[in-house]
C-alpha positions in Angstrom: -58.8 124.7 54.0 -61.1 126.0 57.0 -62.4 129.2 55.5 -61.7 131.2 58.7 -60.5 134.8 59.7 -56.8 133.5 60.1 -56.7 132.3 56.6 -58.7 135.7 55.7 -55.7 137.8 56.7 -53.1 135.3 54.4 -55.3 136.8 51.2 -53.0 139.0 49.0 -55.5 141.7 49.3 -58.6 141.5 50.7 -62.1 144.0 50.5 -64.8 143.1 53.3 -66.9 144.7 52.3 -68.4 146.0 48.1 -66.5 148.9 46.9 -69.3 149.8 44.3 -73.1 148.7 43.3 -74.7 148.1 40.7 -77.9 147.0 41.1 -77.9 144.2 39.4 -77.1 140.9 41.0 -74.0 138.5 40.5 -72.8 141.3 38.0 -69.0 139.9 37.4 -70.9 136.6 35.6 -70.5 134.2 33.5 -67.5 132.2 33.6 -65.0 132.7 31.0 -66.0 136.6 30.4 -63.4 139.5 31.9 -65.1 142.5 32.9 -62.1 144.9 33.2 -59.1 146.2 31.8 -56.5 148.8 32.3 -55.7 151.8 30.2 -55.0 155.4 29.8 -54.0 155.1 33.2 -56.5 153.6 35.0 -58.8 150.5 35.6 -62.1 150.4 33.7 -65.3 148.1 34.2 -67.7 147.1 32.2 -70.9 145.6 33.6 -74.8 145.6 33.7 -76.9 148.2 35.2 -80.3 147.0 34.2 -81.4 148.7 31.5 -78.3 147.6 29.4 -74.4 148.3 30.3 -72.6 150.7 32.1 -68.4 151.8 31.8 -67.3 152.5 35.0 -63.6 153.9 35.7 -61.6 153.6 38.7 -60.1 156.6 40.7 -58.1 157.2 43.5 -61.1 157.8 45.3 -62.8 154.5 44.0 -65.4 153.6 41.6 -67.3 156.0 39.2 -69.5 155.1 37.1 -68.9 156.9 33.7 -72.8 158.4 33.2 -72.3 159.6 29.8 -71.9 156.5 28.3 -75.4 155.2 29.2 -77.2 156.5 26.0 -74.7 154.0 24.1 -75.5 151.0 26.0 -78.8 151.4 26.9 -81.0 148.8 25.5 -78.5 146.5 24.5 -77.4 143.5 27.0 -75.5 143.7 29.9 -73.6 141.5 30.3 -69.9 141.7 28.5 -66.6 139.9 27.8 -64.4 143.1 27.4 -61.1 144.5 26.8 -58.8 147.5 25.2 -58.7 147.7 21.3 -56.3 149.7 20.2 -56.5 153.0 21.7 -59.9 152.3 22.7 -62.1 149.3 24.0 -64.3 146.6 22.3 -67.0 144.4 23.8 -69.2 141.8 23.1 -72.8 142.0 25.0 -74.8 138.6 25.7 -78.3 137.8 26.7 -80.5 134.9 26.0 -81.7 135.4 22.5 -79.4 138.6 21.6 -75.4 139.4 20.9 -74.2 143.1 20.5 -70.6 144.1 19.7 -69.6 147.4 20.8 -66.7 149.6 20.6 -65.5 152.7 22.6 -62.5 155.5 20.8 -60.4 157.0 23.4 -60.8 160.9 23.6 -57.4 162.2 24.9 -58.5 165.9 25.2 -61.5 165.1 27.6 -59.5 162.1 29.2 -62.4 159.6 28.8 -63.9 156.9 26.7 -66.7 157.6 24.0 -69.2 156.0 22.3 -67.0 154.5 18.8 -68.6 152.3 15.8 -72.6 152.2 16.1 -73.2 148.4 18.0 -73.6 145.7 15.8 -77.0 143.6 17.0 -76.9 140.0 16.2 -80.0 138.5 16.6 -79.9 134.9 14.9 -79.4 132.6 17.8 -81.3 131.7 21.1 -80.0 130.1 24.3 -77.2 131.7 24.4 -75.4 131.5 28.1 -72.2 133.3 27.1 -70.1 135.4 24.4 -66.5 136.2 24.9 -64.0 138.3 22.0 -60.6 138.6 21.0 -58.6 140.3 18.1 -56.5 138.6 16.0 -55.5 140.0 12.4 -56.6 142.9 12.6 -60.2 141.9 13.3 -62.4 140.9 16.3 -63.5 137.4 16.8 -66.5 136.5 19.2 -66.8 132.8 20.2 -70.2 131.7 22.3 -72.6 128.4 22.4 -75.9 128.1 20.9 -78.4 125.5 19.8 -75.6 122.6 21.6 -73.2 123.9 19.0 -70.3 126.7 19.3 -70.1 129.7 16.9 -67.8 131.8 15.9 -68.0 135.4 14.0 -65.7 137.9 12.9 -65.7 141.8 11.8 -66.5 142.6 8.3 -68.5 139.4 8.1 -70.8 139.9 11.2 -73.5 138.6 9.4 -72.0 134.8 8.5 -71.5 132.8 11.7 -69.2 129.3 11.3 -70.1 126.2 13.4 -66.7 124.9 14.5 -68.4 121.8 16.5 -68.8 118.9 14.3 -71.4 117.1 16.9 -74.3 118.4 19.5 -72.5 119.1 22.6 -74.8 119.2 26.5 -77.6 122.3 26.2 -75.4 124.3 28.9 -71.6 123.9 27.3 -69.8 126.9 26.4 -66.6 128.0 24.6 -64.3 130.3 25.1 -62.6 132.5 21.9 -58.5 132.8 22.4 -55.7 134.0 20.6 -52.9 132.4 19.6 -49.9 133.6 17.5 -50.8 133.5 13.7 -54.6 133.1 14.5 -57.7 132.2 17.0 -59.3 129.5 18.7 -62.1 128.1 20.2 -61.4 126.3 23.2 -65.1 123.9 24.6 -66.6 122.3 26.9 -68.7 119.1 25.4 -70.5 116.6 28.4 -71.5 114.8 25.6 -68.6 113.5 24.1 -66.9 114.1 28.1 -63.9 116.1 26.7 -62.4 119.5 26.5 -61.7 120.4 22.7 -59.8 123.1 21.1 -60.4 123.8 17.3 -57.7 126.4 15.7 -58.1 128.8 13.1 -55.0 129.5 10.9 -54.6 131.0 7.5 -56.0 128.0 5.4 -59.3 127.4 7.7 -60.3 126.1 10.8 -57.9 122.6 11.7 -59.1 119.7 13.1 -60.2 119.9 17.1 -58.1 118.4 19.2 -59.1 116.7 22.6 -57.0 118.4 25.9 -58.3 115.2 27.7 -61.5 112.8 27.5 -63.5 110.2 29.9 -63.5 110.1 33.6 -66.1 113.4 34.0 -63.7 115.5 32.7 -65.7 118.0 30.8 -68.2 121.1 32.7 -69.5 124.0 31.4 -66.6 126.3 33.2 -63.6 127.0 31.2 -61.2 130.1 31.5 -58.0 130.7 29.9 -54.9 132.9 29.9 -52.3 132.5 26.7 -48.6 133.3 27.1 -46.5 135.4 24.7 -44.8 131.7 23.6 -48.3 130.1 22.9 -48.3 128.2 25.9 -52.2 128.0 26.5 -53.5 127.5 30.3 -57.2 126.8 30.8 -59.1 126.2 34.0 -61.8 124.4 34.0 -64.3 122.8 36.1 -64.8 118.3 36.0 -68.3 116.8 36.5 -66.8 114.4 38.8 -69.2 115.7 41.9 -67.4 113.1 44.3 -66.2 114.1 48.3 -62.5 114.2 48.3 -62.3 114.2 44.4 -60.8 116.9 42.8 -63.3 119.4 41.4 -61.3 121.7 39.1 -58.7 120.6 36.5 -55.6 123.4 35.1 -55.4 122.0 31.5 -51.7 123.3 30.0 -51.1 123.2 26.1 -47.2 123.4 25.2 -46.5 125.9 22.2 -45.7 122.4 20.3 -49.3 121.2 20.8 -48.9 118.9 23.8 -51.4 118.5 26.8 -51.0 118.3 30.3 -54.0 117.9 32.8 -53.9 118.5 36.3 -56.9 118.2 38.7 -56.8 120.4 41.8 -59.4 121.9 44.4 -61.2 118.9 46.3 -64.8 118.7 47.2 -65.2 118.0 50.7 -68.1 118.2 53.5 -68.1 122.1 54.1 -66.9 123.4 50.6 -67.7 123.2 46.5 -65.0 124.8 44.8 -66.6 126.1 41.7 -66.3 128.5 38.5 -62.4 128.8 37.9 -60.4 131.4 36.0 -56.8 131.5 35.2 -54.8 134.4 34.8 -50.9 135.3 34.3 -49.2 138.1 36.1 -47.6 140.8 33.7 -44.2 139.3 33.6 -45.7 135.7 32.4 -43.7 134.5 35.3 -46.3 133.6 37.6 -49.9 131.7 37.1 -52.9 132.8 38.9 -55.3 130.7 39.9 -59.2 131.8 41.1 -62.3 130.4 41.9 -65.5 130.3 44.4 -65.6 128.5 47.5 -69.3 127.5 48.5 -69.4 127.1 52.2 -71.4 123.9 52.2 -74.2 123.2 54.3 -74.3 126.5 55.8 -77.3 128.8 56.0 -77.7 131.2 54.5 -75.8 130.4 52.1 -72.1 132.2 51.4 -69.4 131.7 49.5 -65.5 133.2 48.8 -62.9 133.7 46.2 -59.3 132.1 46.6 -56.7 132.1 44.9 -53.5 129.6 44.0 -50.3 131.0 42.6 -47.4 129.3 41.0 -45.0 129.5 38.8 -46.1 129.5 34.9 -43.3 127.8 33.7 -43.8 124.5 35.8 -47.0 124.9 37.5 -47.8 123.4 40.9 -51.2 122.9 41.7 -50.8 120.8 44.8 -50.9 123.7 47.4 -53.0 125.7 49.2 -55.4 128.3 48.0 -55.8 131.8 50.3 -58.6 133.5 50.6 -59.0 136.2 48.8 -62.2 138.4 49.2 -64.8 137.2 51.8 -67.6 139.6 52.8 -69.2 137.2 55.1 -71.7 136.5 52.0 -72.4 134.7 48.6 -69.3 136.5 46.9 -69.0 134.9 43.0 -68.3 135.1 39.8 -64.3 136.1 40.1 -63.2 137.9 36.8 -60.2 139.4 35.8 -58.6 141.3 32.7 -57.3 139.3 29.7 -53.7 139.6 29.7 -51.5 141.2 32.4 -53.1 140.2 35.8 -53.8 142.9 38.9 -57.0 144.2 39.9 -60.3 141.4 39.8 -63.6 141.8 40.9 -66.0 139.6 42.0 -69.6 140.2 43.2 -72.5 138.9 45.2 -76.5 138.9 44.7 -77.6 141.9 46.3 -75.2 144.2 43.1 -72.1 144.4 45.7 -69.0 144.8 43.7 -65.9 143.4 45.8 -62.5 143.9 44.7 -58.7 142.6 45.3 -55.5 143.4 43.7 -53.2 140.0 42.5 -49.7 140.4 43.0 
């Protein structure tokens, strides 16, 4: 795939140029965390400013940011894994040595969001890289990597976090928290054991992990996942493999009755790294989405773009050929997307451009 101005125009959608800043650079990081949602009628984005968070809500006329909000955030981190809870939002917000969980009510007279529970500061753990949540229950669940170990923690127990590795993992794996009928899970990357795992919670405890594949490279510190209405569980994921003409990325598919299926796609080559994946479904379930950078290789200054795959969920077919999706003509990164329903992502670049295309 030649990243040139003919394949440009076979994107489903395509922004040239940001649609919004931030001031903060490669705001739509890191890896398995969505920034966005849609509700109430419109599309809403959570991401840093800086000095903490900021909501911003999309409009006919584009972007706004949603100023009186930023007394809430301020202070806490920035960057999120978000998404709608109930009739308002929840979020979990990550830096280094720091995890806040914060939740928005909806306030249908003046139309907007508003600050909901006071944040919940957890301050226990250090080297954190990421933090995503889910709610399953009737309680939120936030999943993220510490200390070569994954965590988990739930409302009403904040304060008591459970280990669901059994052995060290690499200093920069992650995990990713997803929900599953009946219960949660934490799905992992662990270079040290080179596998993928996935641990389930159900009513009587956390069960045993359960390998999606080991050996060969398979495991990186990239994971993203999407779950169908059936339980079908579809994770993207990044190898350590790091050889020309090698595949670089692998879609990992879990049936409903447990079973794995693993399917490498995206090859390095000369002139591009295909890097940090995410998978998404379209509203219908009938369609998987497919993301991830492009690094033009070897060029300088250095620039890179999002493309996309799409098959079909039921059988899915990662043997053809992605389409370019946003390319300013920079480093363009990070591709996120909501949790469930597909449409709108974002992706962003160093400088606090905010790009955006809509997958149909």
């Amino acid at each position: 795939m030649r990243l040139t101005r003919r394949a440009l125009l076979a994107g489903t959608v395509l922004t040239a140029g940001p649609v919004m800043r931030t001031g903060v650079g490669a705001a739509t990081k890191d890896k398995p965390q969505s920034k966005l949602w849609a509700a109430h009628g419109a599309w809403w984005a959570l991401l840093p400013a800086g000095e903490g968070a900021a909501l911003w809500k999309r409009e006919a006329g584009g972007w706004r940011r949603e100023s009186h909000l930023d007394g809430y955030f301020r202070g806490l981190p920035g960057q999120a894994d978000a998404m709608p809870s109930g009739g308002g939002a929840a979020a979990v917000l990550v830096e280094a040595g720091r995890l806040a969980v914060a939740r928005l009510r909806w306030d249908e007279a003046r139309r907007r969001y508003e600050p909901g529970a006071e944040p919940v500061v957890i301050e226990e753990h250090k080297g954190i890289e990421t933090a995503t949540i889910a709610e399953a229950g009737g309680r939120l669940w936030i999943a993220y990597n510490s200390g070569r170990h994954m965590w988990v923690r739930s409302s009403g127990a904040w304060g008591r976090a459970t280990r669901v590795t059994l052995r060290e993992a690499k200093d920069d794996d992650i995990c990713q928290i997803v929900v599953f009928a009946g219960g949660v899970g934490v799905i992992w990357s662990d270079q040290a054991e080179d596998a993928v795992f996935l641990r389930r919670h159900a009513e009587d405890g956390w069960k045993e992990p359960e390998a999606a594949e080991r050996g060969g490279n398979t495991a990186d510190d990239h994971i993203s996942t999407a779950v169908a209405r059936d339980g079908t569980l579809y994770v993207a994921t990044k190898n350590s493999v790091d050889t020309l003409d090698r595949p670089q990325l692998v879609l990992r598919v879990r049936s409903p009755r447990g079973e794995w299926r693993n399917m490498p796609y995206a090859r390095l080559t000369a002139t591009e790294g295909p890097t940090r994946p995410i998978a998404m479904l379209s509203a219908d379930e009938r369609t998987l989405h497919l993301l991830h950078t492009v690094a033009r290789r070897g060029v300088k200054p250095a620039a890179s773009a999002i493309v996309l795959l799409s098959t079909a969920a039921a059988a899915p077919d990662v043997g053809g050929t992605p389409r370019v999706l946003i390319d300013g003509g920079g480093q363009i990164n990070n591709v996120t997307g909501p949790k469930r329903g597909g449409g709108l992502v974002l992706a962003s670049d160093e400088n606090g451009g905010i790009y955006e295309a809509l997958v149909r």
